[in-house]
Each structure stands twice: as structure tokens, then as C-alpha cells.
C-alpha positions as CSV (number, residue, x, y, z in Angstrom):
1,X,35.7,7.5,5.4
2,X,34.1,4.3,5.1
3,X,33.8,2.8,1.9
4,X,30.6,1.4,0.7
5,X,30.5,-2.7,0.3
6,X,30.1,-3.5,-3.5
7,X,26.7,-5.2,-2.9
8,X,25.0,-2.1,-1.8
9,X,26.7,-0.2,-3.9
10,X,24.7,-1.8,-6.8
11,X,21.8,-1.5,-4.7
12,X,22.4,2.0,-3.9
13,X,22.2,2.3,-7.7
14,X,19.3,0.3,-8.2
15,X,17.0,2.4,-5.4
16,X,18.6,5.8,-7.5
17,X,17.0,4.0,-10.6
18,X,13.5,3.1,-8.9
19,X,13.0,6.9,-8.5
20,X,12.4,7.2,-12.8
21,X,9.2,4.7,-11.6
22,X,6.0,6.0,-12.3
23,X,3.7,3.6,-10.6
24,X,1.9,5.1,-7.0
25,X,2.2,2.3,-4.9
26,X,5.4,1.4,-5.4
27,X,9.0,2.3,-6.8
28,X,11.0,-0.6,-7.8
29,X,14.8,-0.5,-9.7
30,X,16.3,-2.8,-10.8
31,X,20.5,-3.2,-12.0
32,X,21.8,-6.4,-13.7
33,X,25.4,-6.4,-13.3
34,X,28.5,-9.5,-14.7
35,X,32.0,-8.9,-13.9
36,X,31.2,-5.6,-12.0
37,X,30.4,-4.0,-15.3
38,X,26.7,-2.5,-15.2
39,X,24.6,-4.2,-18.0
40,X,20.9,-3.2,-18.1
41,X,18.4,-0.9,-15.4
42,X,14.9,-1.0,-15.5
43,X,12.0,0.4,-13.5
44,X,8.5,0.5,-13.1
45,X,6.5,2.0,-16.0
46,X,3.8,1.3,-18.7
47,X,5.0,0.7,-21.8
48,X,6.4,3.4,-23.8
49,X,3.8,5.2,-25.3
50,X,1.3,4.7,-22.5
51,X,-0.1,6.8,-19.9
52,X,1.4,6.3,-16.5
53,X,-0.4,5.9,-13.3
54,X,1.4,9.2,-12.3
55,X,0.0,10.9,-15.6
56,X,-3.6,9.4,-15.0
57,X,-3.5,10.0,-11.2
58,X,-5.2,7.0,-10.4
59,X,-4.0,3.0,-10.2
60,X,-6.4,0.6,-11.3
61,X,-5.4,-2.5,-9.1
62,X,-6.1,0.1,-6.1
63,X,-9.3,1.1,-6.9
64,X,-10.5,-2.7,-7.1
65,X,-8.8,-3.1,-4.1
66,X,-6.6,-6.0,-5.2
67,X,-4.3,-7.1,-2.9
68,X,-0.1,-7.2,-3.1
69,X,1.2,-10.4,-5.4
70,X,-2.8,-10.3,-7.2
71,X,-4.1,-9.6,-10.9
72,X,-0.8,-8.4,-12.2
73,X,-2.6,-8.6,-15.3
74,X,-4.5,-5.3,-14.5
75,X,-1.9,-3.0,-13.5
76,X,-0.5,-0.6,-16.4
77,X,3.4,-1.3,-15.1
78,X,6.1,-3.6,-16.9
79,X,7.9,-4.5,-13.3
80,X,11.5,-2.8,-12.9
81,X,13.2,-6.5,-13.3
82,X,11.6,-7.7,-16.8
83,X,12.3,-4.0,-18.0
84,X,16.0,-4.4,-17.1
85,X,15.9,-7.8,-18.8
86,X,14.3,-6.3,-21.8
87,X,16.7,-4.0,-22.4
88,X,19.8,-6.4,-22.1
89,X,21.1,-9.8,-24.9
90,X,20.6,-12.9,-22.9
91,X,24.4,-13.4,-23.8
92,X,25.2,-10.6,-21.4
93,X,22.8,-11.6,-18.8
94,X,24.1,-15.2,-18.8
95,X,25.8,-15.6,-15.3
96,X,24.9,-12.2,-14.0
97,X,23.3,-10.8,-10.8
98,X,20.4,-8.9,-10.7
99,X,20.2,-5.8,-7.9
100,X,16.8,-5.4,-6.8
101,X,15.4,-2.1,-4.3
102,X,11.5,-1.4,-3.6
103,X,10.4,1.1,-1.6
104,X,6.4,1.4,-0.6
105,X,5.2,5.4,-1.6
106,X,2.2,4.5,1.2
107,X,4.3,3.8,3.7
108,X,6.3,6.8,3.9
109,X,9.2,5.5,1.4
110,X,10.4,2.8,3.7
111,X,11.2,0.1,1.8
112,X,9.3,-2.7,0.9
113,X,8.8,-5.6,3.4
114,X,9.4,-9.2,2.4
115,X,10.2,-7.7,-1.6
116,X,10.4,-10.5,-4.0
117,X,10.1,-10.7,-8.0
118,X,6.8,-11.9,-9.3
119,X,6.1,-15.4,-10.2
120,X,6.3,-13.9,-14.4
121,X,9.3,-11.8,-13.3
122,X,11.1,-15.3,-12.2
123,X,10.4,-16.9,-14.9
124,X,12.0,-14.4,-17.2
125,X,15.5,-14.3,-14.7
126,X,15.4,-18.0,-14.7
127,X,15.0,-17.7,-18.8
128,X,17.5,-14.6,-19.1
129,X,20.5,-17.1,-17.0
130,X,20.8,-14.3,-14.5
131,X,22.3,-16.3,-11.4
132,X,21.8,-14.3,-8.2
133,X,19.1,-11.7,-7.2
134,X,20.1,-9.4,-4.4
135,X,17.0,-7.8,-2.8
136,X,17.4,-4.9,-0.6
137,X,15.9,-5.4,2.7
138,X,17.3,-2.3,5.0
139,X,19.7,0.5,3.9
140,X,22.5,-1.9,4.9
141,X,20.7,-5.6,4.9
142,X,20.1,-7.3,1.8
143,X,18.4,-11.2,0.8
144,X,20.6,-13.3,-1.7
145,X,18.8,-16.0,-3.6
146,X,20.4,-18.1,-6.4
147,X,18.1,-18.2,-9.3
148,X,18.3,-21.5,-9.2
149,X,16.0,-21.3,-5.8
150,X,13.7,-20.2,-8.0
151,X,13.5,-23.1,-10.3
152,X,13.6,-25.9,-7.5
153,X,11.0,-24.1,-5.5
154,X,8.6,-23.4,-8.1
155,X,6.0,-21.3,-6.6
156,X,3.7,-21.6,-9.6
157,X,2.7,-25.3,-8.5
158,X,1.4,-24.0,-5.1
159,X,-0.2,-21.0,-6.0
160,X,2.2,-18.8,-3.8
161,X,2.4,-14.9,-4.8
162,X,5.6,-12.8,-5.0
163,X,6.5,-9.1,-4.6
């Protein structure tokens, strides 16, 4: 038996967690993890309270036709990272990775090409001191970006979209 590498472990966990999303384009989980020791998950949903996209059987972004990385202001969704930040003290966060899986519901479930956090949703890990994002390219293959990538290549003076 072959034992399953750490980093996809958490990864494994964090695509198990993006099936709770309720969103119909996308599923995204996230798992923020410090000294191997599981801190906060989070997935894509409206607030609690509101209606899903799944409840309401329709995605507003979609019917406007709004393209990937656009007018996150319309969608209904709090993304899966800032709900795993929400739910964690920054004094826990502080030095931690964050463990991040998409997969695309419109193209079969394969996972999302290219997946990146938002511009917002980099802000808030830059703010929350997580230090490493791990983004799940393949079953196997993952990205690793310091978080500090994020803050020298600040893709809000260029206009530059994420996710």
C-alpha cells in the first residue's frame, strides 16, 4: 500500500469539503492547516440564512453571462477560502497553509483549470498571516504560492482577475 503524501492529503480533504458547496458552477473547499493540526474548512455558500443557488435553481452571474474572475459582487456565494478564514482567530491562522481544490460542475467535475483565490480572497489570506496556499491542479499535481507572492505581485494595480 502506498501511503498518501501529506500535501494531498490535506487536499484530498479540502476537495471532500468542496462537495458541502452549494454554488452550480463550481465547488471549491478550502482547509487551513499549522503544525498538521486542521484549523478551519470552508466552502462555497451564501450566507447563512440565504437561499442558495442550488435552492433557487438558477446563478445570477450566469444568466448575465459574466465571465470567470468578473462581478463577484453579484454572485450569492461567500468563496470557500474567506469562509475558512471566517471561521478561524487570526492567532491560529498566523503562519498557516491554506489547502485549496475546485472542481468545474460544467465540465464534468474535472477540476478547475488555472484555479486561483480572488483578488478579495487574497487580500483576506495576506490579512489572516496564512503563509502558503496549495492549489490542487490534478489528483496528484498541486501549485504552491507563498502568500507573500501575493503581496509583491499585487494584481489589484493591473487589473488582473483570479479564480
Amino acid at each position: 500500500m502506498i501511503r498518501r503524501d501529506k500535501i494531498n492529503y490535506y487536499l484530498d480533504l479540502a476537495e471532500i469539503v468542496s462537495q458541502r458547496g452549494t454554488c452550480l458552477r463550481k465547488q471549491y473547499g478550502a482547509v487551513i492547516v499549522k503544525n498538521d493540526e486542521v484549523i478551519s474548512t470552508g466552502y462555497v455558500g451564501a450566507p447563512r440564512g440565504r437561499a442558495n443557488c442550488i435552492d433557487l435553481g438558477f446563478c445570477i452571474r450566469e444568466q448575465l453571462k459574466v465571465p470567470r474572475g468578473e462581478r463577484y459582487e453579484l454572485c450569492r456565494s461567500v468563496h470557500a477560502e474567506a469562509n475558512a478564514i471566517i471561521s478561524a482567530s487570526r492567532e491560529r491562522m498566523l503562519g498557516s497553509a491554506l489547502y485549496l481544490v475546485g472542481t468545474d460542475l460544467k465540465d464534468n467535475g474535472n477540476y478547475v483549470q488555472n484555479a486561483n483565490p480572488c483578488s478579495m480572497c487574497k487580500r483576506m489570506i495576506i490579512n489572516a498571516g496564512i503563509e502558503i496556499v496549495y492549489i490542487r491542479d490534478d489528483k496528484d499535481n498541486y501549485r504552491v504560492i507563498k502568500a507573500q507572492d501575493y503581496v509583491d505581485n499585487d494584481d489589484s494595480l493591473h487589473g488582473e482577475f483570479g479564480y
